[in-house]
C-alpha positions as CSV (number, residue, x, y, z in Angstrom):
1,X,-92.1,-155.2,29.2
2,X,-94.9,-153.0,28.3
3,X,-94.3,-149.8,26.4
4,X,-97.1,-147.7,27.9
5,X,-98.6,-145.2,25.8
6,X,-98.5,-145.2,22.1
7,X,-98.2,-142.2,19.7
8,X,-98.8,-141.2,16.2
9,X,-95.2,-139.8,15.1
10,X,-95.6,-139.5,11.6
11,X,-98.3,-139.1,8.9
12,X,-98.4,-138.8,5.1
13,X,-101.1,-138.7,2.1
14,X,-101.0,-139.1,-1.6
15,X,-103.3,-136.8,-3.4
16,X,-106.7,-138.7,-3.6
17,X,-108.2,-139.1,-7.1
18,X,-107.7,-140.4,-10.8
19,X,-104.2,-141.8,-11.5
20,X,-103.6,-144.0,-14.3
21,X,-100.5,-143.8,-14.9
22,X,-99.9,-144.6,-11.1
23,X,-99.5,-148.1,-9.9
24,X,-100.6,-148.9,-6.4
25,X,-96.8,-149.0,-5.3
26,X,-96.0,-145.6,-6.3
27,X,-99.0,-144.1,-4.3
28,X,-97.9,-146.0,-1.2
29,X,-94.0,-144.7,-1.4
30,X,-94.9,-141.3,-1.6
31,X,-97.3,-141.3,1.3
32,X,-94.6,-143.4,3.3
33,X,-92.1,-141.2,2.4
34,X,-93.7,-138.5,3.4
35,X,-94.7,-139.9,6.8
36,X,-91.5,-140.7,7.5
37,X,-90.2,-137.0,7.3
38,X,-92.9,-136.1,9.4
39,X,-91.6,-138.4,11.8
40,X,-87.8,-137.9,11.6
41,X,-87.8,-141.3,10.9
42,X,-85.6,-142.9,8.2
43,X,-87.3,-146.9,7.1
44,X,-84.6,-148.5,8.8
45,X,-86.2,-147.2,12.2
46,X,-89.2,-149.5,11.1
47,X,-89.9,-152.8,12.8
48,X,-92.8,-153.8,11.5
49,X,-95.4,-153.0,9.0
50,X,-99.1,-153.4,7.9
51,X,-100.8,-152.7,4.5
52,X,-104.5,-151.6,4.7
53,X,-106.1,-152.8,1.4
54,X,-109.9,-153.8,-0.2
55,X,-109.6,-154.4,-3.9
56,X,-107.7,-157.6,-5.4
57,X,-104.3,-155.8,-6.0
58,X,-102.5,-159.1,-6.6
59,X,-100.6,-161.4,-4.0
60,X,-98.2,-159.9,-1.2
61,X,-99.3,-156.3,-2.2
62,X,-98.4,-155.5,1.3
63,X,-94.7,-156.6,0.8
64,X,-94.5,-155.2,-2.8
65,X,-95.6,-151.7,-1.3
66,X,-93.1,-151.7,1.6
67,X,-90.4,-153.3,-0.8
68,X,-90.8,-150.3,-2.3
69,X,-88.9,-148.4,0.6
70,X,-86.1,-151.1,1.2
71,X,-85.6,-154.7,1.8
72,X,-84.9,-154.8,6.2
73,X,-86.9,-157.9,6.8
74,X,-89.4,-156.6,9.2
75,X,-92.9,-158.7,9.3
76,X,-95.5,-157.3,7.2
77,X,-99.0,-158.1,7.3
78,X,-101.2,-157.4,4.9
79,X,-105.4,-156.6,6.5
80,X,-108.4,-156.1,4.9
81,X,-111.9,-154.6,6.5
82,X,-113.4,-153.3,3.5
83,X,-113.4,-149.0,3.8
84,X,-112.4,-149.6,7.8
85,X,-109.0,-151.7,6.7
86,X,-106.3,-148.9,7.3
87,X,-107.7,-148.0,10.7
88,X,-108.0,-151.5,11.5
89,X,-104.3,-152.2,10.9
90,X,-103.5,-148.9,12.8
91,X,-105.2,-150.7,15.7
92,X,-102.9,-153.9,15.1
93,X,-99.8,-151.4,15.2
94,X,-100.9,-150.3,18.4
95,X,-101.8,-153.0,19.9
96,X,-97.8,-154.3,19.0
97,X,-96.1,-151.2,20.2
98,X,-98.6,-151.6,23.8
99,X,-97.6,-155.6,24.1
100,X,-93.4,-154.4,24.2
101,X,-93.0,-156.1,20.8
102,X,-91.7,-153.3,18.4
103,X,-91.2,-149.5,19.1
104,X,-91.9,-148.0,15.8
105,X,-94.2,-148.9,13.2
106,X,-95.7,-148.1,9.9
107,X,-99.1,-148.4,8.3
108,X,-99.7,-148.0,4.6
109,X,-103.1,-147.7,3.4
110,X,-103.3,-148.1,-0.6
111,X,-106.3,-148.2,-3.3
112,X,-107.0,-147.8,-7.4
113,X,-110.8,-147.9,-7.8
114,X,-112.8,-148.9,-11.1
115,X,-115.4,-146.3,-12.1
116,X,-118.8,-146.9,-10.6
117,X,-120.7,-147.8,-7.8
118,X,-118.8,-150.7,-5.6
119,X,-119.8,-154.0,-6.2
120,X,-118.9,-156.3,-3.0
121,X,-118.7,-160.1,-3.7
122,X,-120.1,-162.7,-1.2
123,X,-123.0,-163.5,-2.4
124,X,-124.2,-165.8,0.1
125,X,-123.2,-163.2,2.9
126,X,-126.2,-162.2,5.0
127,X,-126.1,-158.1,3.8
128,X,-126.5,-159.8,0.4
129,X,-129.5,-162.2,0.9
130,X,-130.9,-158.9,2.9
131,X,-130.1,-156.7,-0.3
132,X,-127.6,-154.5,1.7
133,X,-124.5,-154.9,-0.6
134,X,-125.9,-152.3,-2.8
135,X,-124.5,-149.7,-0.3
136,X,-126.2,-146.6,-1.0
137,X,-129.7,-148.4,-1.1
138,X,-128.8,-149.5,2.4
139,X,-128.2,-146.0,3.3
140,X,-130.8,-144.4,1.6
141,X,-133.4,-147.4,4.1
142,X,-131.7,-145.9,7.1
143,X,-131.8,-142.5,6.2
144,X,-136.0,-143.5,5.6
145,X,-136.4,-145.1,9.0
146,X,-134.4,-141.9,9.9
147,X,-136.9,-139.8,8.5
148,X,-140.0,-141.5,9.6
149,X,-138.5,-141.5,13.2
150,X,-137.3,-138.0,14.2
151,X,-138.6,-135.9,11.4
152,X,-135.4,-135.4,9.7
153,X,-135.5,-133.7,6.2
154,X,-133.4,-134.5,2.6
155,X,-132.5,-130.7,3.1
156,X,-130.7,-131.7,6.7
157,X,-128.9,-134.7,4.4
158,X,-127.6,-132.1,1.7
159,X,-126.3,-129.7,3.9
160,X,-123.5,-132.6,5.3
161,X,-122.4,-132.3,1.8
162,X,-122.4,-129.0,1.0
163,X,-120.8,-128.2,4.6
164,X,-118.0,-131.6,3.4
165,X,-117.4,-129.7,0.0
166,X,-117.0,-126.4,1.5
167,X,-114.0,-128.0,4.0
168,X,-112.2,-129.6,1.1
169,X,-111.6,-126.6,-0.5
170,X,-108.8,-125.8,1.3
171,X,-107.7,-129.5,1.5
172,X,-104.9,-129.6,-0.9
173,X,-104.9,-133.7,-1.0
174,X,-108.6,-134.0,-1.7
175,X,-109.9,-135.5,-4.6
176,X,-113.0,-132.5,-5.1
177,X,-112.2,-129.1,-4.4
178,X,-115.1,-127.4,-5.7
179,X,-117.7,-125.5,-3.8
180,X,-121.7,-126.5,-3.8
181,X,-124.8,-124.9,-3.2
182,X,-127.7,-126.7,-1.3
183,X,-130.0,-127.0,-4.6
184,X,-127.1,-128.2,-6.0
185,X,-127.0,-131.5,-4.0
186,X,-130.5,-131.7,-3.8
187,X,-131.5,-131.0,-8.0
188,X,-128.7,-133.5,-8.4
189,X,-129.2,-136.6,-10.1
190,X,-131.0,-139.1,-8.0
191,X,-129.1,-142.3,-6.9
192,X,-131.1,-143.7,-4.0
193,X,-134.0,-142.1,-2.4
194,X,-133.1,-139.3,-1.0
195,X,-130.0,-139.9,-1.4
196,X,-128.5,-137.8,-4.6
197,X,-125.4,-138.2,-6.6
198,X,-124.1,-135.5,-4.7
199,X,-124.3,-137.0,-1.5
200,X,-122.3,-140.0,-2.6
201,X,-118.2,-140.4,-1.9
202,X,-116.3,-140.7,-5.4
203,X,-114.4,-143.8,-6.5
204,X,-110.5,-142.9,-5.9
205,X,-106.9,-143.6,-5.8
206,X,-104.9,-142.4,-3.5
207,X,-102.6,-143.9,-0.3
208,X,-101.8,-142.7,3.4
209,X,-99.5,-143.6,5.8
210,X,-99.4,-143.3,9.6
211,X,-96.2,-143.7,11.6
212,X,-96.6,-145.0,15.5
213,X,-94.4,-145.5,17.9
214,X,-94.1,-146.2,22.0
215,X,-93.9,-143.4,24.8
216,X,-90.4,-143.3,25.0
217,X,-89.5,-143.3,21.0
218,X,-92.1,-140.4,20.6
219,X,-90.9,-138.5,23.1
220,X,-87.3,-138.5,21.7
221,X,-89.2,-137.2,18.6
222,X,-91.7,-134.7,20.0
223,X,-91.8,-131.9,23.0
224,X,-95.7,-132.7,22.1
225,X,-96.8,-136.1,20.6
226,X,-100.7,-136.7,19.4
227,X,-101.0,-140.3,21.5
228,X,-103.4,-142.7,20.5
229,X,-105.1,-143.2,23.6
230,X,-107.6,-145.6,22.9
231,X,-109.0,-147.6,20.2
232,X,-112.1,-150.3,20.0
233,X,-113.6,-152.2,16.4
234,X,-116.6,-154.4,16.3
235,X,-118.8,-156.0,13.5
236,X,-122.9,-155.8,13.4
237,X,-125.0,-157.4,16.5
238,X,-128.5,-158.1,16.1
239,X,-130.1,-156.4,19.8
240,X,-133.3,-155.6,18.4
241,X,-133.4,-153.2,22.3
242,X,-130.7,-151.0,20.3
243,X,-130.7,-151.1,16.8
244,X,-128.8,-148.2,15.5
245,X,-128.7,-146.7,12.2
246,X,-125.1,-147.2,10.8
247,X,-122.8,-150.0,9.8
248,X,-122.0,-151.8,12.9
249,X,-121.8,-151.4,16.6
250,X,-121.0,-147.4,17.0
251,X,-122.6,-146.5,20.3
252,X,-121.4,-149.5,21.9
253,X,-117.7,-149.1,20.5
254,X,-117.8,-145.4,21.1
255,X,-118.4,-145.9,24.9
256,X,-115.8,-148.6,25.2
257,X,-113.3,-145.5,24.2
258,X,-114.9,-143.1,26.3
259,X,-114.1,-144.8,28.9
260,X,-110.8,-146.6,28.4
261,X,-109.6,-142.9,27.3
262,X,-111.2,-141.1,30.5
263,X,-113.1,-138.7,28.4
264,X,-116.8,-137.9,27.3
265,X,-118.4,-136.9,24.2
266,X,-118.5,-133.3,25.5
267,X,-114.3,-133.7,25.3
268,X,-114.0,-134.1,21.3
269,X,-112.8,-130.9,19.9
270,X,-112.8,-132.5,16.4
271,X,-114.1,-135.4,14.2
272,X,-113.5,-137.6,11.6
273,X,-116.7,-139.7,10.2
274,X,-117.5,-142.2,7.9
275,X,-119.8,-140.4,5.4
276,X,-119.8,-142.3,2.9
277,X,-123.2,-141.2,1.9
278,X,-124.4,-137.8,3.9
279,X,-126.5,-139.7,6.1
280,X,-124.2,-141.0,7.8
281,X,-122.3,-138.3,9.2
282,X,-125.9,-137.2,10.6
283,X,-126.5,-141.4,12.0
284,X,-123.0,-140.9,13.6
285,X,-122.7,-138.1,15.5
286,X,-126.1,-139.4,17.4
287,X,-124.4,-143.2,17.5
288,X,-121.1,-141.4,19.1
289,X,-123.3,-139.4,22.0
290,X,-122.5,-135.7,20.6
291,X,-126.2,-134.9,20.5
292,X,-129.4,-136.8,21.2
293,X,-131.3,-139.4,18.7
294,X,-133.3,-137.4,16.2
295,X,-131.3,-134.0,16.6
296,X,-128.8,-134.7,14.2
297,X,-130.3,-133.3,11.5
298,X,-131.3,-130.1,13.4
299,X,-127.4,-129.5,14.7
300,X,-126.2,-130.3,10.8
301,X,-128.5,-127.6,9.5
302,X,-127.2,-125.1,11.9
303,X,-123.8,-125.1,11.3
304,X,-123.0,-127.3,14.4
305,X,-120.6,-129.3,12.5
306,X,-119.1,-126.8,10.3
307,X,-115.2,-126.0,11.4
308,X,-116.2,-123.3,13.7
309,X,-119.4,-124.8,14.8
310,X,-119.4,-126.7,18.4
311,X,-118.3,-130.2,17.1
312,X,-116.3,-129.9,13.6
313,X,-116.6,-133.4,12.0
314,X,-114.8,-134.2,8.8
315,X,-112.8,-130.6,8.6
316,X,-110.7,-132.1,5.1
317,X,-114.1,-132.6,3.0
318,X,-114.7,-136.4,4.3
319,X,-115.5,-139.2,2.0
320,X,-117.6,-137.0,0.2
321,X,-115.6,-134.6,-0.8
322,X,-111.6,-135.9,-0.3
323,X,-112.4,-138.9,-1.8
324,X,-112.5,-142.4,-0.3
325,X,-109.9,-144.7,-2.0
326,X,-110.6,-147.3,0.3
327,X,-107.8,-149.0,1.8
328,X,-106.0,-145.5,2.4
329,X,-109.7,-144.0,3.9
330,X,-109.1,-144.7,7.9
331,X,-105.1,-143.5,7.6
332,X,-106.3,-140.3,5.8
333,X,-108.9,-140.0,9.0
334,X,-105.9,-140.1,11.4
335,X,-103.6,-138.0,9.5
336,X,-106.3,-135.0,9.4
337,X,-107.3,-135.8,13.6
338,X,-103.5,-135.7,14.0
339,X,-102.9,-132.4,11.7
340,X,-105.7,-131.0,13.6
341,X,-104.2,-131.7,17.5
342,X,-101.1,-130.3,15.9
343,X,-102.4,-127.6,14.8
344,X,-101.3,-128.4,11.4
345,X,-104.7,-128.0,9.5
346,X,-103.9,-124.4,8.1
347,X,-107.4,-122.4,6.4
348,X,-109.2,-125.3,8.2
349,X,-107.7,-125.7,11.5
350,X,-110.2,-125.8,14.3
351,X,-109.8,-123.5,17.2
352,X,-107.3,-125.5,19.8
353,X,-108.3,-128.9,20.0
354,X,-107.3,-131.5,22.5
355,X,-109.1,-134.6,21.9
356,X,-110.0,-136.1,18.7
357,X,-111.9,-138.9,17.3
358,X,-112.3,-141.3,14.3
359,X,-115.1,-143.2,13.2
360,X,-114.0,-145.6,10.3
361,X,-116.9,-148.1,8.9
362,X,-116.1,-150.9,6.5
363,X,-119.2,-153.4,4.9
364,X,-120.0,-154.0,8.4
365,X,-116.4,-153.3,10.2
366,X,-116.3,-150.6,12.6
367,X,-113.4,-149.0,14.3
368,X,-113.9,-145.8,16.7
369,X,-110.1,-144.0,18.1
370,X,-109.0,-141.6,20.4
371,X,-105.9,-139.5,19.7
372,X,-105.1,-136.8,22.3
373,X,-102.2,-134.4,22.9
């Protein structure tokens, strides 16, 4: 039997940053911990359980990190989708608690990141014959063909960062809290034209954890659950009549949850992106249908993203600015989108919002969700 609906019940964060003295086991206990309270929810509720990770963090990580919150025997799976793998597994959840299988599960999302720019292996793939591995190159060739297409200035770029930085000021789990100006970003030092270090997501540490469960569980839970309400990942496709600008198939993904979820663009009252160089929160927003190709960069520069602008997008500071510890990136998406249609977001809580969504992109992996209350 079916369980209808699913629901986010439960969501928790370690602090994103620089821990040594952490291993990647004590990052994921407190952000499962802290879910679970959230939720009400003691581990012994749990019946099944994924571990978003990117990095080589030994054998059975996923089993080690739930080990550390009791030994119950429930199946735990272990995915990988580069910066998209939490959100993936979040998907996987879902689609368990829809099929009847389980009624409550957990996803962990877990990283410790080296200093320095990312260095993806697969030499033979095809981004790596193309040269796109070298990730903010390949952003910095979008943002060009961006440039050259609709006009769009390095100024409309900066201001998604300084906008990002702004937000994560009052985000008490984000990895840069810090104010900065426009010539800021754009004096700063140059990483890939017109790209600057500024507009480039830190290297972190940090975990997340999202707690879902069916209909019926939730509501034992919660007068008011945040439902995920529908959900849709894809990898690149070559259609040379609709290229886009961004990792994979957004546009195409994006109206897959439109529809399945009832709801337009005009609907989302709030936005999570994957910015993990500015560019791409300006690529996205035209990719996801909130304004029209070439006005991204227009609608950036006038605030319309900003918290009290018309569509907030990445109200916690985004990649940029939180951090982006990668296999914790797409559960620290959810958990703001969910703190946000609670109405849990404090200094940075958008005005009443009802529908929210999450882009998450990973090395070509891209997962767009629906959450609604």
């Amino acid at each position: 039997m079916k369980n209808g609906r699913v629901a986010v019940v439960g969501v928790g964060l370690h602090p994103f940053g620089r821990f040594p003295d952490k291993a990647v086991e004590d990052l994921g206990r407190e952000a499962a911990l802290e879910a679970l309270r959230d939720a009400g929810l003691s581990y012994k509720d749990v019946e099944a359980g994924f571990l978003g990770r990117v990095t080589q963090l030994g054998i059975g990580v996923g089993q080690r990190v739930f080990g550390e919150l009791g030994l119950t025997g429930i199946p735990v799976t272990n995915v990988e989708l580069a910066c998209a793998s939490s959100s993936r597994a979040v998907m996987h959840a879902a689609d368990l608690i829809r099929s009847g299988a389980v009624e409550v599960a957990m996803v962990i999302g877990v990283e410790k990141m080296e200093r320095g720019m990312l260095q993806p292996g697969g030499e033979r793939s095809y981004q790596a014959l193309l040269g796109l591995t070298i990730l903010p190159g390949a952003y910095a060739m979008m943002a060009r063909r961006h440039m050259h297409l609709y006009g769009t200035k390095p100024e409309h770029f900066a201001k998604v960062s300084v906008k990002s930085h702004k937000n994560a000021v009052h985000n008490p789990y984000a990895q840069y809290r810090t104010e900065l100006t426009l010539e800021e970003v754009l004096n700063s030092r140059m990483i890939a034209d017109p790209i600057t270090l500024y507009q480039c997501c830190p290297t972190s540490d940090g975990a997340s954890a999202v707690v879902l469960a069916s209909e019926r569980r939730a509501r034992q839970l919660s007068n008011q659950p945040v439902y995920l309400t529908a959900w849709a990942g894809g990898t690149p496709i070559f259609d040379p009549d609709e290229p886009g600008l961004s990792e994979g198939p957004t546009a195409l993904l994006a109206r897959k949850v439109y529809q399945a979820a009832s709801i337009s663009p005009q609907d989302v009252g709030v936005c999570q992106v994957h910015d993990a160089f500015s560019p791409g929160e300006i690529f996205t927003i035209e990719e996801l249908g909130f304004v029209k190709p070439g006005e991204g960069g227009p609608f950036v520069w006038e605030g319309g993203t900003e918290i009290t602008g018309r569509l907030p997008v990445n109200t916690d500071g985004g990649l940029l600015s939180r951090g982006h510890p990668m296999g914790a990136t797409g559960g620290a998406m959810i958990t703001e989108i969910v703190r946000q249609l609670r109405g849990q977001a404090g200094p940075r809580q958008v005005a009443d919002p009802k529908v929210g969504l999450v882009q998450n992109a990973g090395i070509g992996g891209v997962n767009v969700l629906a959450f609604q209350v």
